[in-house]
C-alpha angles and dihedrals in degrees: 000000000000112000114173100176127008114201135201139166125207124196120219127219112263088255092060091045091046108053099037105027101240124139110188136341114231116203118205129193110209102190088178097033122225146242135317094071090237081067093045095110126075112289157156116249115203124202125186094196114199082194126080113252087261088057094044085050092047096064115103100165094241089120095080091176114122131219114261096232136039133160119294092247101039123085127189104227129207097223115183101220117205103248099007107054135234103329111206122237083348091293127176126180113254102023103046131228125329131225122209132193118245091253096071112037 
């Protein structure tokens, strides 16, 4: 079998989604990694997603605005990747952009 990416949502109880504003945490399996090279072994991805899973499904990366503030140390790069193009902000449909700290771009 050849599984690429395994995907699952969790909700979480109303007091979870209240106080911090989270609605559900999505838990991903990347069996062949992904860019940027630093991500490029087997691993877990964690996402804590403030959308409902309509809205995370939803994304499709066509809005390339980014937001007007970031942390000081984070960047939203523009990475060309081989087979899928140039993703803003690295962006990928269904999860949203990524920021990275300086260190790593």
């Amino acid at each position: 079998m050849d599984v690429r990416r395994i995907t699952t949502m969790i909700a979480l109880p109303p007091e979870a989604r209240e106080s911090p504003g989270i609605d559900h945490l999505g838990v991903d399996w990347e069996a062949r990694g992904h860019s940027p090279a630093s991500y490029l072994v087997p691993h877990f991805d964690f996402h804590l997603c403030d959308l409902s899973e309509e809205g995370v499904e939803a994304i499709d990366c066509s809005d390339e605005t980014k937001p007007g503030t970031l942390p000081a140390t984070c960047t939203l790069p523009d990475i060309d990747i081989p087979d899928m193009g140039v993703l803003v902000g690295l962006c990928f449909p269904h999860v949203g952009m990524h920021a990275l700290p300086d260190e790593m771009r």
